[in-house]
C-alpha positions as CSV (number, residue, x, y, z in Angstrom):
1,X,101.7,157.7,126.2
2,X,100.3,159.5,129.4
3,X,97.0,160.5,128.4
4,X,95.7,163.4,130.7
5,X,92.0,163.3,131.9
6,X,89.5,165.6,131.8
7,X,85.9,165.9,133.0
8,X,83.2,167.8,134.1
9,X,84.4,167.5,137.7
10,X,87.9,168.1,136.6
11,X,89.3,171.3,137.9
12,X,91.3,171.9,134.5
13,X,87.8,172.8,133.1
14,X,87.0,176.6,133.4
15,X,84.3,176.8,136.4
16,X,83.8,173.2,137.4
17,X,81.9,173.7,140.0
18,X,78.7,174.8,137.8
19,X,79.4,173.2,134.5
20,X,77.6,170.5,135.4
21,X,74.4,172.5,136.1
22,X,75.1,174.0,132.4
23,X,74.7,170.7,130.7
24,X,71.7,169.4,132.8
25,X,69.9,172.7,131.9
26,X,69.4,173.9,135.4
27,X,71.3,176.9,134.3
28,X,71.2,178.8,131.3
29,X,73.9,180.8,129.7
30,X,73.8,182.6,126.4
31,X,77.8,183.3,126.4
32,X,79.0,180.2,128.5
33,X,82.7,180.0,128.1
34,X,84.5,176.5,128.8
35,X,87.9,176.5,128.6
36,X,89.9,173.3,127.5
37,X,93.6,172.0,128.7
38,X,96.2,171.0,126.6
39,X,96.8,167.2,125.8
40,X,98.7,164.8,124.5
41,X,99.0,164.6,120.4
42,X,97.4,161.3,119.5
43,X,95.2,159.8,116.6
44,X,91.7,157.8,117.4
45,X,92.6,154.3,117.0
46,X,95.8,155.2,119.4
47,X,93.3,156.8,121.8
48,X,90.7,153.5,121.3
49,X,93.6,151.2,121.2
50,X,94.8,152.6,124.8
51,X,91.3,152.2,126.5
52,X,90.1,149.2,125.1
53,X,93.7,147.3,125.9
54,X,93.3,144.3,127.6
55,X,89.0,144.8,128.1
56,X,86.0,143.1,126.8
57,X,84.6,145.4,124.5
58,X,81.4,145.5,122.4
59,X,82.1,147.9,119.0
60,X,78.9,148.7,117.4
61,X,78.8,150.1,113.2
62,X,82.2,147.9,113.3
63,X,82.2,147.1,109.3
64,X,83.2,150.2,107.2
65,X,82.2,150.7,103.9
66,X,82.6,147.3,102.3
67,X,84.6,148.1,99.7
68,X,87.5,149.8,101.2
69,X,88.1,147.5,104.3
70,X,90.8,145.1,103.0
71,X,92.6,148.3,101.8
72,X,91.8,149.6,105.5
73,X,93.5,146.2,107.0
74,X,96.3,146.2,104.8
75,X,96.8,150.0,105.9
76,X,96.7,148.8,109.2
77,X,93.8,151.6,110.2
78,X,90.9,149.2,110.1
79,X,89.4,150.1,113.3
80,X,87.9,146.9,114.2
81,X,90.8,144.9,113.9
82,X,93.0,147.0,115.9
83,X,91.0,146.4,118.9
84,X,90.7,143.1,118.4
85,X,94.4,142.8,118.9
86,X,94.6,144.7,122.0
87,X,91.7,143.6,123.8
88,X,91.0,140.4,125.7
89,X,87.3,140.2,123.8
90,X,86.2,142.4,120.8
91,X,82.4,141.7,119.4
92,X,80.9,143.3,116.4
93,X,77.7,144.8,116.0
94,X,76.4,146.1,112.8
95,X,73.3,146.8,111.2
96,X,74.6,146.4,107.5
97,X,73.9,142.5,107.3
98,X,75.6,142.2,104.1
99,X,79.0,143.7,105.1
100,X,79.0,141.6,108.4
101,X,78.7,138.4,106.3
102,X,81.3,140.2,104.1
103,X,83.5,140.2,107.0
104,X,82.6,136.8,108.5
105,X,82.9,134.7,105.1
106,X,85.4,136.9,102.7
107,X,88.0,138.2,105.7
108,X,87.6,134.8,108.3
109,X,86.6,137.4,111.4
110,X,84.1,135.6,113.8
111,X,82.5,137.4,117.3
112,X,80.7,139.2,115.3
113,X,76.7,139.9,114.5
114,X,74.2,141.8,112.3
115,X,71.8,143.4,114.6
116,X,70.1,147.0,115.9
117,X,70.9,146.9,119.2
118,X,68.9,149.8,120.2
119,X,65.9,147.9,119.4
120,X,67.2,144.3,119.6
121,X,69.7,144.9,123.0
122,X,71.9,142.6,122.9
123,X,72.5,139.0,121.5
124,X,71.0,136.6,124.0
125,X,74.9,134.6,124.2
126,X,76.5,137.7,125.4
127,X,73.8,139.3,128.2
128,X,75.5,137.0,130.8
129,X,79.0,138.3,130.3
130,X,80.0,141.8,132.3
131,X,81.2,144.4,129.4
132,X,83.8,146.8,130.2
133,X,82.8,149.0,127.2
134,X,81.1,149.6,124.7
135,X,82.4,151.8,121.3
136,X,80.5,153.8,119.0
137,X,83.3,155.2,116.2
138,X,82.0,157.7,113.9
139,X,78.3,156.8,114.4
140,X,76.5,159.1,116.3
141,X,76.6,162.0,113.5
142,X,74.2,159.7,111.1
143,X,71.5,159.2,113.6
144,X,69.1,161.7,113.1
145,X,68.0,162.1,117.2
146,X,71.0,161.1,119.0
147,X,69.8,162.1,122.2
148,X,67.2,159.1,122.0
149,X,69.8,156.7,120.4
150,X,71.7,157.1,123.4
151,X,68.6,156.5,125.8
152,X,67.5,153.8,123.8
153,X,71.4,152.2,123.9
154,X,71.4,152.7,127.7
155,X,68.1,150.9,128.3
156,X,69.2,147.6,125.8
157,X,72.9,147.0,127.3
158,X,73.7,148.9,130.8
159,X,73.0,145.9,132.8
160,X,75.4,144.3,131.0
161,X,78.0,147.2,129.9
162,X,79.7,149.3,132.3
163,X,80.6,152.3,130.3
164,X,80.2,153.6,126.4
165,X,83.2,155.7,124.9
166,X,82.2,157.4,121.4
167,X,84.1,159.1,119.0
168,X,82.6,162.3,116.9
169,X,83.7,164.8,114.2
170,X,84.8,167.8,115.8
171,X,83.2,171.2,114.6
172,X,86.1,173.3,115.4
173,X,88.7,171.0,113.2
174,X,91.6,172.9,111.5
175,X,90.0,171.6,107.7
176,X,86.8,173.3,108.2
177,X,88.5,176.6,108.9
178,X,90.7,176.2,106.1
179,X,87.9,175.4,103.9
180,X,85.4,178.1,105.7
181,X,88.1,180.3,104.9
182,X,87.7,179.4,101.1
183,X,83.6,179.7,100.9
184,X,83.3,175.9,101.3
185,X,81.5,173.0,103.5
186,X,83.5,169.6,102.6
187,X,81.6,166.5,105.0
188,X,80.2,163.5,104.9
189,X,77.0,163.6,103.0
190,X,75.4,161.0,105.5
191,X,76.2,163.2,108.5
192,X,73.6,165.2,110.2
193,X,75.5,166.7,112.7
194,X,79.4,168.2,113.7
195,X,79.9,168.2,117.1
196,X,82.0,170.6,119.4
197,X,83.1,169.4,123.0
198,X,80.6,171.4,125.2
199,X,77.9,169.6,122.8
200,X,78.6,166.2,122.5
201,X,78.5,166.4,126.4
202,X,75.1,167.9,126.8
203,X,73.8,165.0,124.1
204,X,75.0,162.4,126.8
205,X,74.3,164.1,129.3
206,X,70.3,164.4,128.7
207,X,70.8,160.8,127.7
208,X,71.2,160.5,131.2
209,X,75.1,158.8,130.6
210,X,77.6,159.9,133.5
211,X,80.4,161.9,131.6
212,X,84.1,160.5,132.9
213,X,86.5,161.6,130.2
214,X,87.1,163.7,127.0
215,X,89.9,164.3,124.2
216,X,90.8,165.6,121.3
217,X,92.7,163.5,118.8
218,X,93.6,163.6,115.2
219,X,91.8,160.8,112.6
220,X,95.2,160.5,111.2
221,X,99.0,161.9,111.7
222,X,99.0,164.7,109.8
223,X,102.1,166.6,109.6
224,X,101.1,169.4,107.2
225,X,99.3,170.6,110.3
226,X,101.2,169.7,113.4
227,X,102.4,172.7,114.4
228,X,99.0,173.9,114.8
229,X,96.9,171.1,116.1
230,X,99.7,169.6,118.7
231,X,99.9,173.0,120.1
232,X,95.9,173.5,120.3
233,X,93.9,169.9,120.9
234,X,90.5,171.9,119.8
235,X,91.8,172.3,116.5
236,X,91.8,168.2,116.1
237,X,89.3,166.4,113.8
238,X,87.8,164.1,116.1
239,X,86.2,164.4,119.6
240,X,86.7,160.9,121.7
241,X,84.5,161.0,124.9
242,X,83.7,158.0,127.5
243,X,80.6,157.9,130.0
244,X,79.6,155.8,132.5
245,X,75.8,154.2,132.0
């Protein structure tokens, strides 16, 4: 699958040459329109799989709910697990000590650690390898100022990680039309935020992160809506973008 690329510098993107000056806030716009090319149909973990393949990757809120992980695996949509079998080094990072000893002693998964790295950086055994990545899935819309998760991220690993690649909920998903449409809100209860494309870049760009890619891609294949999301990528659930620290 030829994935196609697009940036802020990218002259697919409606008025590249200012965009930029949009999301640092050096211009203001109260009707900014940003128009978005078509791409590829493809799900997250595809998308992840493809970017992570053959890298050494750091994946941080790696666990899952406990409880639904070994269906997950046997599913074969366990994201952790996937890119451990397509990268040359996959490390886990999680907060939630008791599923990451869940996963450690129950499932037999090692490279993997219960920490904060926003406030711990990162475990002294791995600051003296170089990092091609690092991936955030579904996190960022449970931290309550994700601006300053971000800064705080950059400070603890970019000497040792090149670039971060994060995957968020996208505002303008079919579902929440259809369900708009019907007087009703279905999310997350956790989540404090949906994301559109235009504002998950301006939260990495005051985080000071170097935007390099975007896409739109689908949490699952869905063929009930297809015809309507392969045709317009904005429609898709999720938002996948990558940054350079």
């Amino acid at each position: 699958m030829k994935l196609k690329r697009w940036n802020v510098n990218n002259s697919q993107l409606q008025r590249p040459e200012t965009i930029k000056e949009y999301l640092e806030g050096t211009k203001i716009s109260t009707g900014l329109q940003v128009k978005f090319p078509d791409q590829p149909y493809a799900t997250r973990i595809e998308l992840l799989e493809k970017l992570s393949s053959s890298k050494k990757i750091i994946h941080v809120g790696f666990t899952d709910h406990k409880d639904i992980i070994r269906a997950k695996i046997k599913a074969n949509v366990w994201l952790h697990k996937r890119l451990m079998n397509v990268s040359e080094r996959c490390i886990g990072i999680d907060i939630n000590c008791e599923t990451v000893e869940f996963v450690r002693s129950e499932l037999g998964i090692g490279d993997i650690y219960c920490s904060d790295i926003t406030s711990d950086g990162l475990p002294s055994d791995l600051k003296n390898t170089k990092w091609d990545c690092i991936i955030l899935g579904e996190v960022l819309e449970h931290i309550d100022n994700p601006v300053l998760f971000l800064k705080n991220l950059k400070d603890k690993v970019s000497s040792s990680v090149e670039r971060i690649i994060l995957t968020v909920p996208n505002a303008f998903r079919y579902a929440n039309l259809d369900f708009a449409l019907k007087g009703k809100e279905v999310i997350n209860s956790d989540h404090r935020y949906w994301f559109t494309p235009y504002t998950i870049m301006k939260v990495l760009t005051m985080a000071k992160i170097q935007i390099e890619n975007v896409f739109m891609v689908e949490t699952y294949h869905n063929s009930e809506n297809y015809e309507i999301t392969s045709k317009n990528p904005i429609l898709r659930d999720d938002i996948v973008i990558s940054g350079k620290f």
